[in-house]
C-alpha positions, 0 to 999 in steps of 0.5 A, a space after each residue: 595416948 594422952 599426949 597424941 590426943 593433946 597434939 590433935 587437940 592442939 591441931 584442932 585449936 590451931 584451925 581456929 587461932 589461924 582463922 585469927 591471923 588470915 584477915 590479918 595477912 591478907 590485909 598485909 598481903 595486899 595493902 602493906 597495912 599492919 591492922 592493930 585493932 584486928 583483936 578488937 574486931 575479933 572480940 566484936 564478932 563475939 560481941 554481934 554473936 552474943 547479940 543475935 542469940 539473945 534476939 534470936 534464941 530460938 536459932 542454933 548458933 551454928 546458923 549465925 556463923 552467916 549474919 555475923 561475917 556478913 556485918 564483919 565485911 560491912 563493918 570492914 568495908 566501910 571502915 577503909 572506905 570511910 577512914 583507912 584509905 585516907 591513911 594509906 593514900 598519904 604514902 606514910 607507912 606509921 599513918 595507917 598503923 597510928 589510925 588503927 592503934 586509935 581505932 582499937 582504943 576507940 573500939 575497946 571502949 565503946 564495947 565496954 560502954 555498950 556491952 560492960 566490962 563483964 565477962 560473956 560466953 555464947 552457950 553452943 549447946 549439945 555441939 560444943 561438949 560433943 565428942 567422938 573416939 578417933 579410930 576406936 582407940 581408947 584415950 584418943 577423943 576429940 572434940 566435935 566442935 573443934 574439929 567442924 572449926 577445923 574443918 571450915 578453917 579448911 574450907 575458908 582458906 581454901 576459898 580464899 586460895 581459889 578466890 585470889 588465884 583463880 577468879 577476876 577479882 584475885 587478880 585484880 587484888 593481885 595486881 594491886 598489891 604488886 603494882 598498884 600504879 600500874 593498876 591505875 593506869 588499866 582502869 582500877 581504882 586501887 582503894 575499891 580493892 581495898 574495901 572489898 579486902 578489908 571487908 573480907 579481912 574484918 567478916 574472917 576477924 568476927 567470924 573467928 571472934 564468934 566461933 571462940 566465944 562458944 569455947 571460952 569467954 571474953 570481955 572487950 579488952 580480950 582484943 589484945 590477947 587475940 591480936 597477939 595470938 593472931 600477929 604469932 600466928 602471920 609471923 610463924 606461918 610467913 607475911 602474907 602466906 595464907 595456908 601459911 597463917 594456918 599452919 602457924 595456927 596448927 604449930 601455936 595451937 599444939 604449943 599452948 596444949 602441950 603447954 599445958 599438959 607440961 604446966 597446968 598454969 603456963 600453956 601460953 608461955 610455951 606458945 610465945 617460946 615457940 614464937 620466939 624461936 621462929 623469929 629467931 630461927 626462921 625469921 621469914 616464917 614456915 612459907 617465907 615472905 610472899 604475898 
C-alpha cells in the first residue's frame, strides 16, 4: 500500500511540475523560442506571493492565485514587447536564447538584491497539511493540497486547449506560428501575438512559482533547478504538446517519489534517469513533436 500511495502522490506532484513546462511549451509551440529564464519567473511568482501575504495577512493565500498570474502576464507582455521581439525579429534562432540566458542572470541577481539570499517559504495554513484516505483504504492518504494543484492543473490546461482550438484568438496564434508571413499578409501583427503568448506563458510560470512555495522553500537562485525540471518536463511529454507537458509532469513526478522511496537522498536522480531514457528511447517525446 505504500508504494501505490507514493505513485499517486507522485501523480499529484507532477500536476504541478507540468504547470512548470506548459508556458515553456507554448512559447516553443508558437514562437520557436527556448525561454532559459523561465525558472527565474517561476521563482519570481513565489517572490510576488511572498510579498502579497506579507501585505496582505489577513487574505488565504489560496486568494492570491489571481493577482500573482495577473502580473506574470504583464510581466510577460511587457517582457516580448519591450525586448524579446526585437531578438526574434532579427531571424537568428541564438539571439532570443542568448537574450534570455542574460535576462535569468539579470533577474537572479536583482532578486537577491531585493529579497536576499535567504530561504522563503508562504505558510498555506491548515490546506496544505491537509489530507484525506482515498476509498477508505488504510495507508492510502493523500494530500489535499496537491490534489486541488492537480485538480487546477487540469482545468488550466484544459482552458488553454479550448482557447487555441476553439476560440478567435487560437487560431490566430495558430496561424502565426505556422505561418507567420501568411499572418502578415491577412492583416496580423505577428509580434501582438506574441505578447499575448508571452503573457501567458509567464502568468502560468508565476502561478506554478506561487503554488510550490506553500509546499517547500526557495531562494533566487532555485530558478535553475526549476528550469531544468520544466525543460524535462517538455521533452518527456513532446515539443509543443501541451496535455503532453502534463503527462511528462505525472511521469517525472512518480519518478522523483518512487526515488525516494527507493533512496531517501537520490529521488531527483531517478527523475533525470527517466529523463535520460526518453531522450534515448523515445526521442520525440510521449505525444511526438506538434505544435
Amino acid at each position: 500500500m505504500d508504494w501505490i500511495s507514493t505513485v499517486v502522490n507522485g501523480a499529484l506532484l507532477g500536476g504541478l511540475y507540468g504547470l512548470f513546462g506548459l508556458g515553456l511549451a507554448l512559447v516553443f509551440g508558437v514562437m520557436r523560442v527556448v525561454n532559459l529564464a523561465h525558472g527565474e519567473f517561476i521563482v519570481l511568482g513565489a517572490f510576488v506571493g511572498v510579498f502579497l501575504v506579507g501585505l496582505l495577512p489577513q487574505v488565504p493565500p489560496w486568494l492570491l492565485i489571481l493577482p500573482v498570474a495577473l502580473a506574470g502576464y504583464a510581466v510577460g507582455w511587457g517582457l516580448q514587447a519591450g525586448v524579446v521581439n526585437r531578438a526574434v525579429r532579427s531571424g537568428n534562432p541564438l539571439t532570443p536564447l542568448m537574450l534570455t540566458f542574460g535576462l535569468s542572470v539579470v533577474l537572479r541577481n536583482v532578486m537577491v538584491q531585493c529579497f536576499g539570499a535567504d530561504s522563503r517559504a508562504i505558510d498555506g495554513g491548515a490546506l496544505t497539511t491537509a489530507g484525506i484516505d482515498v476509498l477508505g483504504l488504510p495507508g492510502l492518504r493523500v494530500g489535499l493540497y496537491p490534489l486541488l494543484v492537480l485538480v487546477l492543473a487540469a482545468l488550466l490546461f484544459g482552458a488553454l486547449h479550448w482557447l487555441l482550438r476553439h476560440s478567435e484568438f487560437g487560431r490566430v496564434v495558430r496561424a502565426v506560428a505556422d505561418a507567420p508571413e501568411v499572418a502578415r499578409l491577412m492583416g496580423v501583427t505577428p509580434a501582438r501575438v506574441f505578447n499575448r503568448v508571452m503573457g501567458l506563458a509567464i502568468a502560468f510560470a508565476m502561478l506554478a512559482g506561487f503554488l510550490l512555495a506553500q509546499r517547500t522553500s526557495f531562494t533566487p537562485f532555485s530558478g535553475v533547478e526549476r528550469m531544468l525540471v520544466a525543460f524535462e518536463v517538455v521533452i518527456i511529454g513532446g515539443l509543443g504538446s501541451f496535455w503532453g507537458a502534463l503527462a511528462g509532469g505525472v511521469v517525472l513526478g512518480i519518478a522523483q517519489l518512487v526515488g525516494q522511496k527507493i533512496d531517501s537522498n537520490a529521488g531527483p536522480l531517478y527523475a533525470h534517469l527517466v529523463f535520460v531514457l526518453v531522450l534515448l528511447f523515445m526521442p520525440k517525446g510521449l505525444a511526438g513533436e506538434r505544435r
